[in-house]
DSSP file (Angstrom, degrees, kcal/mol; ACC not computed):
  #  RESIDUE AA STRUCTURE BP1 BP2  ACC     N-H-->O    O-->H-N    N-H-->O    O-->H-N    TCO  KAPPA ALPHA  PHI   PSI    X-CA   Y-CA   Z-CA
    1    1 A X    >>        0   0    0      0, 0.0     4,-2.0     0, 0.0     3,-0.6   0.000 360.0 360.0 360.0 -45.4  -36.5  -34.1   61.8
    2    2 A X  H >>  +     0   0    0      2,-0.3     4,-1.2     1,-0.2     3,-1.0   0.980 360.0  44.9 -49.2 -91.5  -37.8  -37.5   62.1
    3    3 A X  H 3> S+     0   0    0      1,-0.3     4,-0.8     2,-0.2    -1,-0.2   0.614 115.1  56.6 -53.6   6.6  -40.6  -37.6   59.6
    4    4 A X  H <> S+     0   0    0     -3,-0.6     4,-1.5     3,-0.1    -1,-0.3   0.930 107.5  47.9 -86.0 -55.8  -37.9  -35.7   57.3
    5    5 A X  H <X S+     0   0    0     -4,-2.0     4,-1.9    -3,-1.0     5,-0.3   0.893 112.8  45.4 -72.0 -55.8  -35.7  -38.6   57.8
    6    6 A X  H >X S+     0   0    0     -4,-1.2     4,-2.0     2,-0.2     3,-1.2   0.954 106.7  63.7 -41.4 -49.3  -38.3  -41.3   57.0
    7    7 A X  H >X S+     0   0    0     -4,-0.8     3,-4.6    -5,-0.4     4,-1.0   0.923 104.8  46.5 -45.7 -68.2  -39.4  -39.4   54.0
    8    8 A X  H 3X S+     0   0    0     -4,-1.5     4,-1.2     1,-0.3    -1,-0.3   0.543 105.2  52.7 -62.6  -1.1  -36.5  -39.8   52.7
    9    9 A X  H <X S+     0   0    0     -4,-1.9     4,-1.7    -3,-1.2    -1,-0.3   0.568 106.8  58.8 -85.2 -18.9  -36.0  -43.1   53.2
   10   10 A X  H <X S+     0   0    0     -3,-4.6     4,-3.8    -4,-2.0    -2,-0.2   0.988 104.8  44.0 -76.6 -50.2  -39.1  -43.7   51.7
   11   11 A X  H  X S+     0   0    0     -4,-1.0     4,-2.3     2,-0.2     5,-0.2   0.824 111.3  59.7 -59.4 -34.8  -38.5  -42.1   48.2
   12   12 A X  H  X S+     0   0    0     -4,-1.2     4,-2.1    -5,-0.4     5,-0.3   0.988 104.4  50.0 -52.6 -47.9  -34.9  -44.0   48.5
   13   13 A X  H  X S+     0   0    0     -4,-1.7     4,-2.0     2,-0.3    -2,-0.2   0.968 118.2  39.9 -60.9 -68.3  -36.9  -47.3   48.7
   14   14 A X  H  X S+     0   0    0     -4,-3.8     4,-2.8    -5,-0.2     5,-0.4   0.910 113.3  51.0 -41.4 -48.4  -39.1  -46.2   45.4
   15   15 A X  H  X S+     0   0    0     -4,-2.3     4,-0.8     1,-0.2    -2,-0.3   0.920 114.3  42.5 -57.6 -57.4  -36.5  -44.8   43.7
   16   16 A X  H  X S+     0   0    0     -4,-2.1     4,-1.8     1,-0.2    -1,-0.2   0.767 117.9  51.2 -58.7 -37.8  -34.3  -48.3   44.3
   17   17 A X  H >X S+     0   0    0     -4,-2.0     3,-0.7    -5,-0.3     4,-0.6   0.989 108.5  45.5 -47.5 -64.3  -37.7  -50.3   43.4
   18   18 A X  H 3X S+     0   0    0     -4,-2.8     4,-2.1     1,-0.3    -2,-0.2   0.735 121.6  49.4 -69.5 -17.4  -38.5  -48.3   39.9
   19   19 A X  H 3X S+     0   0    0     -4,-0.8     4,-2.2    -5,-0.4    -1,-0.3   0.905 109.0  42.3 -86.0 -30.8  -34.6  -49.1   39.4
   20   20 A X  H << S+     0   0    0     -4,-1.8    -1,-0.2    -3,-0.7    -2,-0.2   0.430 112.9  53.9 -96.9 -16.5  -34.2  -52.5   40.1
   21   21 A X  H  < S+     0   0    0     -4,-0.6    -2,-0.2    -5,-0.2    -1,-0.2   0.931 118.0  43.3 -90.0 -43.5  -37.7  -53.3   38.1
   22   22 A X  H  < S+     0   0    0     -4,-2.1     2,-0.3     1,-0.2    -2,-0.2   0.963 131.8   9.4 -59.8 -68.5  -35.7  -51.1   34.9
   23   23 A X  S  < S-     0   0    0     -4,-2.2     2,-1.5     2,-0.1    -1,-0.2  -0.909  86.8-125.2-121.5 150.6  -32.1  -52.4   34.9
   24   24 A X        +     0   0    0     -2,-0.3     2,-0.3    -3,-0.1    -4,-0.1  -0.830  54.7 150.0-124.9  82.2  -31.7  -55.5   37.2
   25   25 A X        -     0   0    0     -2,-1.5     2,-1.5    -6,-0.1    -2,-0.1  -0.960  50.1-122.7-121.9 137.5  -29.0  -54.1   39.1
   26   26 A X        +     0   0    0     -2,-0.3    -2,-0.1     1,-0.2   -10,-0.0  -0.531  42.3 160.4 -68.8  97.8  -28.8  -55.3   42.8
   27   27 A X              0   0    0     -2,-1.5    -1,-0.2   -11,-0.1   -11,-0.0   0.794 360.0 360.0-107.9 -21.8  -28.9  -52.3   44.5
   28   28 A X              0   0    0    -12,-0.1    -1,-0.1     0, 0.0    -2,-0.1   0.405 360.0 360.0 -94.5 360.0  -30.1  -53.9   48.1
């Protein structure tokens, strides 16, 4: 349950990264 929960906080973090580098929306 854990290292599910991280994963997915890890791909949110990329996914918000690759997004914020694209359209320079403040997502954090």
């Amino acid at each position: 349950m854990m290292i599910v929960m991280v994963n997915m906080k890890l791909m949110n973090i990329l996914e918000t990264k690759t997004l914020k580098t694209k359209n320079k929306k403040s997502w954090w």
